[in-house]
ZANU-66707 format. One record per atom (N, C-alpha, C, O): x, y, z; residue in three letters. Coordinates in steps of 0.2 Angstrom, whole numbers, plus 5000, padded with zeros to 4 digits. Layout:
REM ZANU-66707
XYZALA
...
This chain:
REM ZANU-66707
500449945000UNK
500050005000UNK
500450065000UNK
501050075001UNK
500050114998UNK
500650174995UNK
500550225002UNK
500150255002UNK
500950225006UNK
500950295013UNK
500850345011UNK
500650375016UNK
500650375005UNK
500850425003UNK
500150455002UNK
500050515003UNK
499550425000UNK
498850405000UNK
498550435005UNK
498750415011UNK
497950505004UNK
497550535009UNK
497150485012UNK
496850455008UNK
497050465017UNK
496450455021UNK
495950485023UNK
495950535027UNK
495250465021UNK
494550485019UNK
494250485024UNK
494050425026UNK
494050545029UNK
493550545035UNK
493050495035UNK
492850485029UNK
492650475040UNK
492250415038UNK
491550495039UNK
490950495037UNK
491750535043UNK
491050595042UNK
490950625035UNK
490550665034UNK
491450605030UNK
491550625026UNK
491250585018UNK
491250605013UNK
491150535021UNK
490850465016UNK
490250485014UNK
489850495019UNK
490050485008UNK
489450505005UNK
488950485009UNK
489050435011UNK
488350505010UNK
487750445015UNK
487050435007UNK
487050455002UNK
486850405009UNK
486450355003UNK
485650385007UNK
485450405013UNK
485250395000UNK
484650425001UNK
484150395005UNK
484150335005UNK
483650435009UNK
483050405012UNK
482650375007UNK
482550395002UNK
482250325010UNK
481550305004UNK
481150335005UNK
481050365010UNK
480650344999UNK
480050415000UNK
479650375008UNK
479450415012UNK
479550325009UNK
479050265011UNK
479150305016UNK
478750345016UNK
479450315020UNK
480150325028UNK
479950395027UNK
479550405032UNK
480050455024UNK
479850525021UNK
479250535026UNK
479350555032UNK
478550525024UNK
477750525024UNK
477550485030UNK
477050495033UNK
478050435032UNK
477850405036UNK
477450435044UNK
476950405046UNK
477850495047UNK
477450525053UNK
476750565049UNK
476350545053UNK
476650585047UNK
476150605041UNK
475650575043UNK
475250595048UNK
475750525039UNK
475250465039UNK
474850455045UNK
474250445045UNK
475350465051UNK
475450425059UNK
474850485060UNK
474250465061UNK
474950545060UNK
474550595062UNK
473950605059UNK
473450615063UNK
473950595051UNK
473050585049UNK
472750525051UNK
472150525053UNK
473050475052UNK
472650435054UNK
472250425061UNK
471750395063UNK
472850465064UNK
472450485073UNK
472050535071UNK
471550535076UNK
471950575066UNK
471450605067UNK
470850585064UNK
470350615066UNK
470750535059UNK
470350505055UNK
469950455063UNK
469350455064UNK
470450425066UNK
469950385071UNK
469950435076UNK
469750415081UNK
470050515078UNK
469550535082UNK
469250545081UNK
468750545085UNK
469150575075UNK
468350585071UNK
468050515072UNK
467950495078UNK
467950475068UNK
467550435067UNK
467350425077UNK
466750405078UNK
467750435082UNK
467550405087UNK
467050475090UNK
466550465094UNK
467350535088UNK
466850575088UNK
466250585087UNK
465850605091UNK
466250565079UNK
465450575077UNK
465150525079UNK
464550535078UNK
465350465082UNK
464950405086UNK
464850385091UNK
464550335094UNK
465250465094UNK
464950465100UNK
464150525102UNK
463750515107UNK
464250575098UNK
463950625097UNK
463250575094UNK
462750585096UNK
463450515088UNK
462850495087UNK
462350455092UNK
461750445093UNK
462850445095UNK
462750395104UNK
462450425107UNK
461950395109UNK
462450475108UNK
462350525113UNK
461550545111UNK
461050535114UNK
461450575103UNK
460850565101UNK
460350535102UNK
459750555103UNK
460650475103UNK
460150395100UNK
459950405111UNK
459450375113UNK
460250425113UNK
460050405121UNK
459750455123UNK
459250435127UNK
459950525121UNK
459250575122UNK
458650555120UNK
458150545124UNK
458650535113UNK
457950525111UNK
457550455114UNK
456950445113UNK
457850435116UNK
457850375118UNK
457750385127UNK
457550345131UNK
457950435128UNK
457650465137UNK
457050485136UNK
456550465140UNK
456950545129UNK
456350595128UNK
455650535128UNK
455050535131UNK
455850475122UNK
455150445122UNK
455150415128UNK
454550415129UNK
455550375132UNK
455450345137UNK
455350405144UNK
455350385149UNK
455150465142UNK
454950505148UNK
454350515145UNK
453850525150UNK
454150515138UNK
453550525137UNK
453150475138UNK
452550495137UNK
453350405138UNK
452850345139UNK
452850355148UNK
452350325149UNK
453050365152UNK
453150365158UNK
452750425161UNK
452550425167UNK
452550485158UNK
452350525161UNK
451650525162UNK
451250495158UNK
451450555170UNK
450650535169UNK
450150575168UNK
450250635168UNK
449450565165UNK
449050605164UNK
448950665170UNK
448950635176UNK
448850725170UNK
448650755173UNK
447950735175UNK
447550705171UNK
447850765183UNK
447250735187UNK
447050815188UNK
447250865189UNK
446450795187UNK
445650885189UNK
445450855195UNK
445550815199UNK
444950895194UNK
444350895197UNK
443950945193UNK
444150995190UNK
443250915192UNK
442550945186UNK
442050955191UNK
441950925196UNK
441651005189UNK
441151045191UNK
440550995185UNK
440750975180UNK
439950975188UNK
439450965183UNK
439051015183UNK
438951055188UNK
438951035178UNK
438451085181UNK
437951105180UNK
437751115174UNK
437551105184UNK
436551125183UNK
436251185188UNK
436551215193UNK
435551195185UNK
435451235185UNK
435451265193UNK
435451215197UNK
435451335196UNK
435351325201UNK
435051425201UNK
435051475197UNK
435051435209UNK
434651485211UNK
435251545210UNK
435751505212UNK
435551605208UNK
435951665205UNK
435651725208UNK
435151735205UNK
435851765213UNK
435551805213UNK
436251865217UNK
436651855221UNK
436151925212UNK
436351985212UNK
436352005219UNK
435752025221UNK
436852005223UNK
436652025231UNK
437152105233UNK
437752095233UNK
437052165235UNK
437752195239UNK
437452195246UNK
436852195247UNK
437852205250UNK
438052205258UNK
438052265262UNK
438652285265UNK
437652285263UNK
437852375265UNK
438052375273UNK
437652335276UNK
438352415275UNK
438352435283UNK
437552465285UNK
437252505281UNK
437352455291UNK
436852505293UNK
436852495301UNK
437152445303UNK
436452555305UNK
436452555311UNK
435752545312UNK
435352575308UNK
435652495321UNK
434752525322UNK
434652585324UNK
435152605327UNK
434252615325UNK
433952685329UNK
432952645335UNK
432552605335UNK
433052695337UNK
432452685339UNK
431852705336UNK
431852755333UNK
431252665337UNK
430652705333UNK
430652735335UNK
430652785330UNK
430552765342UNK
430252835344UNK
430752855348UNK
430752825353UNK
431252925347UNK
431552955352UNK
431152985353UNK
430753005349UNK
431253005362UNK
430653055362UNK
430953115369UNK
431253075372UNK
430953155370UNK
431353215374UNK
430853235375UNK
430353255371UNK
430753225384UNK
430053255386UNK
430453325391UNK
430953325395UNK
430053385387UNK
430253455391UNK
429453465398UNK
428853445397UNK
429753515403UNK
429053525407UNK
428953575404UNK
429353615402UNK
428253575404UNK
427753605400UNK
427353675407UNK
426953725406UNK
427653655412UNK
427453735416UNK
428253725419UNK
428653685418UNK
428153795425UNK
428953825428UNK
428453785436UNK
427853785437UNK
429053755440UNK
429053725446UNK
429653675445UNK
429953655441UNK
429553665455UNK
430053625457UNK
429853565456UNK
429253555457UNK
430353495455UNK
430353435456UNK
430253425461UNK
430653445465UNK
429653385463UNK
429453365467UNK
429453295471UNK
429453275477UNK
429353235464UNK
429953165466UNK
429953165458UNK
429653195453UNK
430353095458UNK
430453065452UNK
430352995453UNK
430652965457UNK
429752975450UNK
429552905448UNK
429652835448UNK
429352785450UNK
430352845444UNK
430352795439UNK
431252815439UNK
431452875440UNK
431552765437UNK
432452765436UNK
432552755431UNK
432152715427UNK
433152785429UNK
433452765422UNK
433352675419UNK
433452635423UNK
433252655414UNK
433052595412UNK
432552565413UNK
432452505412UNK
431952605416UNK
431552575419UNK
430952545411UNK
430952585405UNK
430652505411UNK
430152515406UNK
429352525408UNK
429052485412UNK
429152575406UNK
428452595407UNK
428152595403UNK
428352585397UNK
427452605405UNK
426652585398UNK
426552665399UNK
426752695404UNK
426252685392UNK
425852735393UNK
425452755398UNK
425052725402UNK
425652825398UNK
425352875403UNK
425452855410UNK
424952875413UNK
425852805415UNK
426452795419UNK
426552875421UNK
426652925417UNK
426652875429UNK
426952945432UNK
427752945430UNK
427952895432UNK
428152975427UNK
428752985427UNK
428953045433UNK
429253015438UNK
428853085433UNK
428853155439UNK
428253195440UNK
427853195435UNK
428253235448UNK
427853285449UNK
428453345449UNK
429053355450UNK
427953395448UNK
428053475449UNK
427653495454UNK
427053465455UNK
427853535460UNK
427553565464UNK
426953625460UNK
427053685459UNK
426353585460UNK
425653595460UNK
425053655464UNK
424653685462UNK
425453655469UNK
424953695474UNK
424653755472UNK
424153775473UNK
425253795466UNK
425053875464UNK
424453875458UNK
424053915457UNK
424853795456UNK
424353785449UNK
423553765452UNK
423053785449UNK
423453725457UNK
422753695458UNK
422453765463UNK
421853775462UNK
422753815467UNK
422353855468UNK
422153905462UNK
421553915460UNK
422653925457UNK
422253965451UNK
421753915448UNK
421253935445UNK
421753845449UNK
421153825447UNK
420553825449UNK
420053825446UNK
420553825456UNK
419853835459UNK
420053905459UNK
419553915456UNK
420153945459UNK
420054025458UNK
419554045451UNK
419054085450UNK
419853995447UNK
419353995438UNK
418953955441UNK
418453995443UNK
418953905442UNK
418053875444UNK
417753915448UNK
417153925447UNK
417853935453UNK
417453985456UNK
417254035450UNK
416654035447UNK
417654075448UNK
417254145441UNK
416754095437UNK
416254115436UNK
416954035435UNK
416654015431UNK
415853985434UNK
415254005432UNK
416053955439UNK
415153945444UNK
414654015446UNK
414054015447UNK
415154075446UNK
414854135446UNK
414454175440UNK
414054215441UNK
414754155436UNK
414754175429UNK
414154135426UNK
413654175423UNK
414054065426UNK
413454025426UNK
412854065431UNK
412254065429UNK
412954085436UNK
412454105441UNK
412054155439UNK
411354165440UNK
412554195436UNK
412354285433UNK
411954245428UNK
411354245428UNK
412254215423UNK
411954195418UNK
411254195420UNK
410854235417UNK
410954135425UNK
410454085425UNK
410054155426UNK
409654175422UNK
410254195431UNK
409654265435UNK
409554305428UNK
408954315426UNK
410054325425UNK
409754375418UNK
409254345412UNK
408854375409UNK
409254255412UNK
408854235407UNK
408254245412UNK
407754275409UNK
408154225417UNK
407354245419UNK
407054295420UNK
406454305420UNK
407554365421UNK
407354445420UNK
407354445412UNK
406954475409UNK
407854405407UNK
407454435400UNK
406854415399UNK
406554455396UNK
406554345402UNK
405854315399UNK
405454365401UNK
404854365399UNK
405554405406UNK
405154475411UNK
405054515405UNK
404554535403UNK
405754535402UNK
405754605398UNK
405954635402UNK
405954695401UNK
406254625408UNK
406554665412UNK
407454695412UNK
407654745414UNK
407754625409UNK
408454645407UNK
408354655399UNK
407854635396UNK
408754695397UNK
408754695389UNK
409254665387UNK
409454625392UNK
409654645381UNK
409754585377UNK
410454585376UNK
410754525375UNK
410854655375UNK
411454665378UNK
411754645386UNK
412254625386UNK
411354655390UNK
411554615397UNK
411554555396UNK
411954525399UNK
411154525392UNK
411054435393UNK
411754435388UNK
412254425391UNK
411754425384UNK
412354435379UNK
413254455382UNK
413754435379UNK
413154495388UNK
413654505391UNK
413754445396UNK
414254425397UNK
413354425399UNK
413454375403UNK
413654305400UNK
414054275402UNK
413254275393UNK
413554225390UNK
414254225387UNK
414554175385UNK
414554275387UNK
415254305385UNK
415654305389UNK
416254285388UNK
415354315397UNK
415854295402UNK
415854225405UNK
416354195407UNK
415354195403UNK
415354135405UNK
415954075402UNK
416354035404UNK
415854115392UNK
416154075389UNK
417054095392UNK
417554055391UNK
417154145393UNK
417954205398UNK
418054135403UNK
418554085402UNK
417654145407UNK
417754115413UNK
417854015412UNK
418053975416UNK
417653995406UNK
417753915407UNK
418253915402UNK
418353855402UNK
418553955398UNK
418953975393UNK
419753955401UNK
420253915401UNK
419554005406UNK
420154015409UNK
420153965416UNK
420553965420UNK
419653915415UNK
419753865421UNK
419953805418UNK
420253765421UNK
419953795409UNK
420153755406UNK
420753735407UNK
421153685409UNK
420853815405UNK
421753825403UNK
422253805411UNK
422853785410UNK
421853825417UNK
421853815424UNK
421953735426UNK
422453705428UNK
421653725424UNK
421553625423UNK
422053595421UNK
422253545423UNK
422253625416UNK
422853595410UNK
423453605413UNK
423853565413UNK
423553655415UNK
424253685419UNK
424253625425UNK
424753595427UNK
423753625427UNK
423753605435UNK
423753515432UNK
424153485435UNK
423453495428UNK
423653425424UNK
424553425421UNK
424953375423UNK
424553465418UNK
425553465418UNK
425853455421UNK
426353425420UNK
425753485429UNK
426153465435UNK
426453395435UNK
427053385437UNK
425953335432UNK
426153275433UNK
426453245425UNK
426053225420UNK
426953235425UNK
427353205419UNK
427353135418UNK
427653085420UNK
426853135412UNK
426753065410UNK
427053035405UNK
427353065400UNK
427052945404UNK
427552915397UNK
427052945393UNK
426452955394UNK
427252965388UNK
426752965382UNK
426852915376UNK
426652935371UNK
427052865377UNK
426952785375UNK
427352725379UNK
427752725384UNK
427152665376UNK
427552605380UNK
428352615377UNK
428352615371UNK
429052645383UNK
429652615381UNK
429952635388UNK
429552655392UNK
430652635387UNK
431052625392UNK
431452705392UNK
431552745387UNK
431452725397UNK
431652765400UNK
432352775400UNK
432652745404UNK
432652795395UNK
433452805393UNK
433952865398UNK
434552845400UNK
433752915401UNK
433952975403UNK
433453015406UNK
433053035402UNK
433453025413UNK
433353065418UNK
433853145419UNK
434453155421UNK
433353185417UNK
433753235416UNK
433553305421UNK
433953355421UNK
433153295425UNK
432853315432UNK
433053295437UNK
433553245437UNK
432953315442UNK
433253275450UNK
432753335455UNK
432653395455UNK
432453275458UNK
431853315466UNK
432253375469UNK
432853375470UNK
431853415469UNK
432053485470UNK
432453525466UNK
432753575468UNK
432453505459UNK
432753575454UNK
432353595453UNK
431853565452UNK
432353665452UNK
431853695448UNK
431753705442UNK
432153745441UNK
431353695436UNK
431253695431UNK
430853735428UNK
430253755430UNK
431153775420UNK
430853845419UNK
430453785413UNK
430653735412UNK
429953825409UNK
429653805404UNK
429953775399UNK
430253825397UNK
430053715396UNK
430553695392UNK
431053665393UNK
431353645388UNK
431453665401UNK
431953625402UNK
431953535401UNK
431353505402UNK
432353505398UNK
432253435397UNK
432153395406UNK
432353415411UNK
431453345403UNK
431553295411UNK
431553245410UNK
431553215415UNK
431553195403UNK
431753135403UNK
431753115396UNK
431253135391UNK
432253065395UNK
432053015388UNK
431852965387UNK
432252915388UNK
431252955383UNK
430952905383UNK
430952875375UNK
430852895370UNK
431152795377UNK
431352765368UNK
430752705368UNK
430452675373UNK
430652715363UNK
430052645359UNK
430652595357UNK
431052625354UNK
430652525359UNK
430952505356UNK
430652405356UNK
431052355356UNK
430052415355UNK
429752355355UNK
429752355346UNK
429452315342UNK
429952405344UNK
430252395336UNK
430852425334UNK
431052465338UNK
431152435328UNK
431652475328UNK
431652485322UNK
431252465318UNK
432252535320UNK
432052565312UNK
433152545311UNK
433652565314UNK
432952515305UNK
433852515303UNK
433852545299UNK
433452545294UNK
434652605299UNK
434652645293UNK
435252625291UNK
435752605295UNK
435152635282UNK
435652605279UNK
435552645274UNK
435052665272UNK
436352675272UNK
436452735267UNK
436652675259UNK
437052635257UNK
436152715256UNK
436152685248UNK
436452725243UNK
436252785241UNK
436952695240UNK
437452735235UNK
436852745229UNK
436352715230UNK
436852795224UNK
436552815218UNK
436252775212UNK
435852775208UNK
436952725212UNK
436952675209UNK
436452625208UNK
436352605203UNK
436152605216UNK
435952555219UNK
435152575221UNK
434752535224UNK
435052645220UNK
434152645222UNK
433752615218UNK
433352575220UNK
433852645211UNK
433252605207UNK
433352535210UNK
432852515213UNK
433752505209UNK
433852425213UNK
433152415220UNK
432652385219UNK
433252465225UNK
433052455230UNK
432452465231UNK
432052435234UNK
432252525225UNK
431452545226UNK
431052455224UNK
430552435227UNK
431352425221UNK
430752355220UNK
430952305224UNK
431052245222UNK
431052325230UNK
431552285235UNK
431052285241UNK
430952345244UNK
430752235244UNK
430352245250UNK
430452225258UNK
430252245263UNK
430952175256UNK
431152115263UNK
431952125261UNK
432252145256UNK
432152125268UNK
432952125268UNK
433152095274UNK
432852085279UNK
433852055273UNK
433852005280UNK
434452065281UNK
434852095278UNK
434352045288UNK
434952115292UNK
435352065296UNK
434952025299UNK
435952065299UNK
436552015302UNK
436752055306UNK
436952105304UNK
436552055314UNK
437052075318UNK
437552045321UNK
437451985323UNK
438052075321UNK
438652015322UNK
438652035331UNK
438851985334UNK
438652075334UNK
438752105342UNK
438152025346UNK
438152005352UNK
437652005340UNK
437051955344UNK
437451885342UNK
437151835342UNK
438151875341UNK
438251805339UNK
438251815329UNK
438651765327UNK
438051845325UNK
438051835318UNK
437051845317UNK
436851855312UNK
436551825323UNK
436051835322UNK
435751845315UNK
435951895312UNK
435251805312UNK
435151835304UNK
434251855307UNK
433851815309UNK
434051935306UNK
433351945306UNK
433051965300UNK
433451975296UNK
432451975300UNK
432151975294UNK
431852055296UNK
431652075301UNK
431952105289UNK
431352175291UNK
431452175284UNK
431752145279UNK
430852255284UNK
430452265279UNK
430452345278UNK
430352385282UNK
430452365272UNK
430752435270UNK
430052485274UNK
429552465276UNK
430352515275UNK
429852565279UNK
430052635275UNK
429452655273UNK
430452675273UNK
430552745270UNK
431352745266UNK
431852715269UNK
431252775261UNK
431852785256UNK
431952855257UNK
431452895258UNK
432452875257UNK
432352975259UNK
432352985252UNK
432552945249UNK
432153045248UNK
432253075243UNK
432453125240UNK
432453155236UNK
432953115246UNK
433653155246UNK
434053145248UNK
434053125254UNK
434653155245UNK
435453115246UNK
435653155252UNK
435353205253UNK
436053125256UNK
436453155261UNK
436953205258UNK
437253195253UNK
436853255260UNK
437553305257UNK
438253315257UNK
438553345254UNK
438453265263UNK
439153255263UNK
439253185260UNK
439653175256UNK
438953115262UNK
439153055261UNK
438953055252UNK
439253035247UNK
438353065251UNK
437953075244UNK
437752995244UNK
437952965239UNK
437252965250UNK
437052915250UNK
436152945251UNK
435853005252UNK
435852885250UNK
435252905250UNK
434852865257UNK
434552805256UNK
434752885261UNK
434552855268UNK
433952795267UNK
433352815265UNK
433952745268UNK
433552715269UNK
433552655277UNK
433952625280UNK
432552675277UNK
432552645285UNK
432152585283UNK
431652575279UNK
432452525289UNK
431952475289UNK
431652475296UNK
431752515300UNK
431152415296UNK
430652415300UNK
430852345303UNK
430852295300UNK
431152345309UNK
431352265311UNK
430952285319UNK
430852335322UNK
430752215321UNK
430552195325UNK
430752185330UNK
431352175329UNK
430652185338UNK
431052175343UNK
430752165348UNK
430952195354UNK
430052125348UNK
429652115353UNK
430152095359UNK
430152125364UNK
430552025357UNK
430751995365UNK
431452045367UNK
431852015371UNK
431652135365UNK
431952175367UNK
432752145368UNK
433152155373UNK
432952115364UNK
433852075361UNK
434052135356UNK
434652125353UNK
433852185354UNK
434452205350UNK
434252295354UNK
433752315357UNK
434752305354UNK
434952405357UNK
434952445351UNK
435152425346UNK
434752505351UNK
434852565349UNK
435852565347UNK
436352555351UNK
435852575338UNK
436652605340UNK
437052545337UNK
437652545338UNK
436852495335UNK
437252425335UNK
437352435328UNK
436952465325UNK
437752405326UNK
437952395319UNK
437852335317UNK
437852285320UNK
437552355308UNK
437152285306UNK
437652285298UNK
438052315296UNK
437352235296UNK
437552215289UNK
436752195286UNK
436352165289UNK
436652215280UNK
435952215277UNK
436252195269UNK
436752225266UNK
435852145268UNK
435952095262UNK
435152125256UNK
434552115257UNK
435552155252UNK
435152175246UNK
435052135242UNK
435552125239UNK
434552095239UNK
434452055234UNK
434252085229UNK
433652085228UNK
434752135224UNK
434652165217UNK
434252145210UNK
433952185206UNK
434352065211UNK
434152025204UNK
434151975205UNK
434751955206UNK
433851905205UNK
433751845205UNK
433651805196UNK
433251825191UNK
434051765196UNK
433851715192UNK
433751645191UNK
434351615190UNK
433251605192UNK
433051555194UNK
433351475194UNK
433451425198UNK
433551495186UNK
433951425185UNK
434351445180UNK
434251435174UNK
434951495185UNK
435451505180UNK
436151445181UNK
436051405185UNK
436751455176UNK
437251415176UNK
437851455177UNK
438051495174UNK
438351425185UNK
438851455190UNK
439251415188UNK
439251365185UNK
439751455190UNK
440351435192UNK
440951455195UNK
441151505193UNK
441351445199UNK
441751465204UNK
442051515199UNK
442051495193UNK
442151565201UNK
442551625199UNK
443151625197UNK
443251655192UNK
443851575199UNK
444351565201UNK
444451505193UNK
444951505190UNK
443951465192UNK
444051415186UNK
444051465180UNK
444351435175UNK
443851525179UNK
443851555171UNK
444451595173UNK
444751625177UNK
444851565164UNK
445451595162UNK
445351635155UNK
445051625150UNK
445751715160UNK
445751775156UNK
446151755151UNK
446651725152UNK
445951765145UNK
446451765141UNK
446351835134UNK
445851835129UNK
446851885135UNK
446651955132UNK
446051985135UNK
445952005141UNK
445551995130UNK
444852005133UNK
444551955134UNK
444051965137UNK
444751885131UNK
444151825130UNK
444351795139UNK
444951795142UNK
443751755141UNK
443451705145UNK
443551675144UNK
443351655138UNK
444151615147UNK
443951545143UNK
443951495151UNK
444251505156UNK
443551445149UNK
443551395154UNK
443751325150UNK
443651315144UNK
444151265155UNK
444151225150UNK
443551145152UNK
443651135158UNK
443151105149UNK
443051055149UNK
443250995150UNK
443850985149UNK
442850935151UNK
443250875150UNK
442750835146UNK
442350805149UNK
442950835139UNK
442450775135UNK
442850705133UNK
443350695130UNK
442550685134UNK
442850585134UNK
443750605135UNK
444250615131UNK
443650615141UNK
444550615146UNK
444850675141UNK
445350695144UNK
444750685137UNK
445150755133UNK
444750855135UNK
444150875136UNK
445450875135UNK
445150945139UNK
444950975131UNK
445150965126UNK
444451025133UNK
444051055128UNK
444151145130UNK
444251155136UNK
444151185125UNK
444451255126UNK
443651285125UNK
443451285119UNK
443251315130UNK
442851355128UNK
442651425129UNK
442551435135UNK
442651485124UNK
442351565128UNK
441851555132UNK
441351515131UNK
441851575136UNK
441151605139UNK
441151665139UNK
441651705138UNK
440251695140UNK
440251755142UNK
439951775149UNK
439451745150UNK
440051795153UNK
440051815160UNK
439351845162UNK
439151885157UNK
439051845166UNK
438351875171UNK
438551895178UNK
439051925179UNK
438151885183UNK
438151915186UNK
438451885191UNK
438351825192UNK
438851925196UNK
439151895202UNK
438951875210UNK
438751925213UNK
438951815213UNK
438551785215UNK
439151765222UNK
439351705224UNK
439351825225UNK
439851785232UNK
440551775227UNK
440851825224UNK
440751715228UNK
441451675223UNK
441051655217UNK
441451605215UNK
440551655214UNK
440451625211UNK
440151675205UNK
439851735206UNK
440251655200UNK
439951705192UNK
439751665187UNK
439951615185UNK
438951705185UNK
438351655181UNK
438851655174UNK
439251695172UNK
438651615172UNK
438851615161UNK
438451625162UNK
438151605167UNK
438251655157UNK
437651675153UNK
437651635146UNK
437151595144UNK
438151635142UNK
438251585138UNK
438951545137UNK
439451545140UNK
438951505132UNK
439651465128UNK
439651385134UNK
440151355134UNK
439051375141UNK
438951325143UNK
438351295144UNK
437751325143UNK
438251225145UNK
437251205145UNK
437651165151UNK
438251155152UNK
437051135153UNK
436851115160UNK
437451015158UNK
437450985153UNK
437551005162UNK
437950935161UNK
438550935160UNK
438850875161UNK
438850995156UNK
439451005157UNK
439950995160UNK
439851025166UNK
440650985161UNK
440850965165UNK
441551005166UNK
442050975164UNK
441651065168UNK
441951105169UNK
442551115173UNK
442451105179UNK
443451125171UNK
443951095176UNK
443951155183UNK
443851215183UNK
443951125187UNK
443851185194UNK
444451185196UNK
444651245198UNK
444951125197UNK
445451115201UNK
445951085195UNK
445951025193UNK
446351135194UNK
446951115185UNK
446951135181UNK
447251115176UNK
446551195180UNK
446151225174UNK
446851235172UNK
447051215166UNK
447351265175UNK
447951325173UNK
448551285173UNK
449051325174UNK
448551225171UNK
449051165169UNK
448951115165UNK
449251055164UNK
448151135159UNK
447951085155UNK
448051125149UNK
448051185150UNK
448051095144UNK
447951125136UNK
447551095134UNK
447251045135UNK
447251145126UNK
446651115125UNK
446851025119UNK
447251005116UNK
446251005123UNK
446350935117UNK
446950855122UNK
446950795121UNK
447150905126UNK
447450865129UNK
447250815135UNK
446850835140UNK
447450745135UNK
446950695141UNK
447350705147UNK
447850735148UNK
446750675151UNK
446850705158UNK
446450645161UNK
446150595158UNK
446650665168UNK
446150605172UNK
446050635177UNK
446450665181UNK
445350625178UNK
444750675182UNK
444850615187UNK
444750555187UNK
444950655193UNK
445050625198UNK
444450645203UNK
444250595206UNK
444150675203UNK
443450685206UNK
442950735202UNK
443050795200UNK
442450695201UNK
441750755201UNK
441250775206UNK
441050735210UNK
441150835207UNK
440750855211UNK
440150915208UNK
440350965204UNK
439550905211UNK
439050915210UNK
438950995211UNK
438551025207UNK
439251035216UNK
439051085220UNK
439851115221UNK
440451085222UNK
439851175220UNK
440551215222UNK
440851215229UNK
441451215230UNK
440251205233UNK
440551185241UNK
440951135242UNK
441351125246UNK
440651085238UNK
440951015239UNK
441751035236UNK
442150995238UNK
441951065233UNK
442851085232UNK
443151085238UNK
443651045238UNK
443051125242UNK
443551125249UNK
443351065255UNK
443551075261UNK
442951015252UNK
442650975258UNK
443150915257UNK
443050865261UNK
């Protein structure tokens, strides 16, 4: 071998090409990871589909019909009622004044007492009164006396016709002033001037009393008058209104019966109510002057109208709608509305009698939709029973 000959680095030896195959290869490696995440993607996404829809219809064979409750409904009694406040009064206040000047001389009778007609309530010291009365009966026995002696001197011709005429003039003077004498001296004794109870004693033995001072008040109360102020609205209603049931709640709720007695024909001026009085009864004396009542007005009746709970109609815009139940399927219908009865409001129309109306679910059904009626009831009361 020749020494002399370069030596060829071995980094320096040519290197031999890659094959294309070896090139593409990580390439490859990468589409293909992505080709199977997709595929693992879309089948899982289609998984996921198929198990929704597959919850959906299995929640909808599983779900249960909604449960009601239905109104049948027939005909029944409807009647336009309002409610007014009223108080009783007494039939008769009555404020007795003395009628002459004098002192009390007793009082009769006490506060609450009840008395009958023409009963002593008090006396007046009398004695001034009963001598001017025999003073006028004396003029007047005198007066008669003169009289009798002139008519038998006229039948003489011996009085003339002017004296006899003077003496009939005084007789009529003098019984004129024993009347008036009588009546004074009658006054002295103050009597009931009908059957009631003696509310207020307003005298006491030994005051002295001038003409017109108050001495006692006397109430009628074996009947009573209830007044109830009537809005403008509501008279013509009332004029054809005869019986009214009246509620005292102070007797327990008591319900009595009375009967119109006067409509005023003139409004109050500050309330702008129109006063009307009833006429109630109170022989066995259970209700007082002054209690506060409730009076039930009967407006309007209708005989065999069709109700129903106020609370089952749904507003919807301006329309009424209630819903039905025909063969297990709910039914959508308008009604039109009448007259208001408590909780309860008549159709006038868009229902007929047999009907079967949801009371309880109305506002969780759609129309066309089944259901199952869990109770029917006859009567709206029967709801909360």
């Amino acid at each position: 071998m020749d020494n002399n000959s370069e030596t060829i680095p071995s980094d320096r030896k040519e290197r031999k090409p890659l094959r294309p195959s070896r090139r593409w290869l990580p390439a490859m490696v990468v589409v293909s990871l992505l080709v199977v995440i997709g595929l693992l993607f879309v089948r899982i996404h289609t998984k996921a589909a198929d198990i929704k829809v597959q919850n959906q219809t299995s929640m909808k064979k599983e779900r249960p019909l909604p449960n009601v409750v239905t109104l049948a409904l027939k005909p029944t009694l409807i009647r336009d009622i309002i409610d007014l406040p009223g108080v009783t009064k007494p039939w008769v206040e009555l404020r007795l004044t003395s009628e002459v000047a004098g002192t009390v001389t007793a009082k009769k009778v006490r506060e609450g007492t009840t008395v009958q007609r023409g009963d002593i309530l008090a006396t007046i010291d009398y004695r001034d009164y009963k001598n001017a009365h025999q003073s006028a009966k004396a003029s007047y026995e005198l007066a008669i006396s003169d009289l009798d002696r002139l008519k038998k001197l006229y039948t003489r011709k011996v009085t003339p016709q002017s004296q006899l005429d003077g003496a009939v003039a005084q007789v009529a003077n003098t019984k004129a002033a024993m009347d008036e004498a009588a009546t004074a001296l009658e006054r002295c004794t103050i009597r009931a001037p009908f059957s009631g109870v003696v509310n207020r004693f307003f005298a006491e033995k030994g005051q002295y009393l001038a003409v017109g001072d108050p001495v006692a008040e006397v109430l009628k109360l074996d009947r009573l008058k209830v007044r109830v102020g009537i809005p403008e609205s509501d008279v013509d209603a009332v004029r054809r209104v005869d019986k009214f049931k009246v509620r005292i709640d102070a007797l327990g709720g008591r319900i009595f019966q009375a009967r119109k007695y006067f409509l005023s024909k003139t409004a109050d001026a500050m309330a702008r109510l129109y006063n009307l009085d009833l006429e109630l009864d109170n022989s066995d004396g259970s209700i007082l002057p002054d209690m506060f009542t409730r009076v039930e007005i009967v407006k309007q009746e209708i005989p065999q109208g069709l109700s129903i709970p106020l609370y089952s109609v749904v507003n919807r815009n301006n329309d009424h709608i209630v819903y039905v139940v025909e063969d297990s399927k709910v039914r959508e219908k308008a009604v039109e509305l009448g007259l208001l009865d408590g909780w309860q409001v008549q159709v006038s129309q868009g229902l007929a009698p047999g009907d079967r109306v949801i009371v309880v679910g109305q506002r969780s059904v759609n129309d066309g939709e089944r259901v199952n009626v869990a109770r029917i009831v006859d009567s709206p009361e029967e709801i909360v029973q």
